[in-house]
N, C-alpha and C positions, 0 to 999 in steps of 0.2 A: 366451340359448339354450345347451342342453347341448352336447356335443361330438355331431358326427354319426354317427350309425351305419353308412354304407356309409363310412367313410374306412377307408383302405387299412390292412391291419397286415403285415408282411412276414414269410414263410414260408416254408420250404424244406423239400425229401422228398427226403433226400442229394443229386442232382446236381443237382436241379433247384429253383432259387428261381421264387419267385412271391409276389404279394399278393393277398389274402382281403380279405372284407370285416371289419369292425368287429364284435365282436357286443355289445359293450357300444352304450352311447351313448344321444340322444337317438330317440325312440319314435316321437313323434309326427313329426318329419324325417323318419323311414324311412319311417311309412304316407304320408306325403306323396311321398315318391319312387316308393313303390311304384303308388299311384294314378296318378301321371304317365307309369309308363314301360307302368300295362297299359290307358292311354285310347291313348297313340300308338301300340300296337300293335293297338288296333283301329281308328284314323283317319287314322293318318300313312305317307304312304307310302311313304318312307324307311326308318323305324324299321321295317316291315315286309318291305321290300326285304333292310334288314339282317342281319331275323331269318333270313329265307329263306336266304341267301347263308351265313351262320354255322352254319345246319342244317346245310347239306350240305356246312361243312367237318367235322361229326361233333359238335358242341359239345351240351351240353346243355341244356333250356330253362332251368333253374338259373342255367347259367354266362350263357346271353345274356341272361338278366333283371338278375343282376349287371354285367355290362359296360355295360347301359343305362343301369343307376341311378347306376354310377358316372360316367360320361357326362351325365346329368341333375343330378348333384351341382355338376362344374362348372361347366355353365351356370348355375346360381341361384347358384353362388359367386360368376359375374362379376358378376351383376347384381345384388349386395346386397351385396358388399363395400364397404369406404369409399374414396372418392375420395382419391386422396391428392394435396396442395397443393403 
């Protein structure tokens, strides 16, 4: 599998650093993420709790849809990485 496309690239706008997402990478991992984080936001009540809670710190749906995916990246990362002996 390609490298994925929400992983992190690091960015700065003079004082302030930050990480963006990927925009290269693998295609088909991003439609898979992106399907996961817009089923939880219609079933999970968490993910939607979250969404609420980050609305009205001002954030945009953009940036919460990113913070999910990148959130959803790790989890599949724990559980499909290899066991190490």
């Amino acid at each position: 599998m390609g490298q994925w496309r929400v992983s992190p690239v690091e960015r700065s706008s003079g004082s302030r650093q930050y990480r963006r997402l990927n925009r290269g990478g693998d295609r088909q991992a991003n439609a898979a993420l992106h399907r996961v984080v817009q089923t939880r936001l219609r079933v999970d009540p968490r993910t939607q709790d979250y969404y609420e809670r980050r609305s009205k710190e001002g954030r945009t749906r953009r940036g919460i849809v990113r913070s999910l995916k990148r959130y959803a990246a790790r989890e599949v990362f724990h559980l499909v990485r290899p066991v190490q002996s």
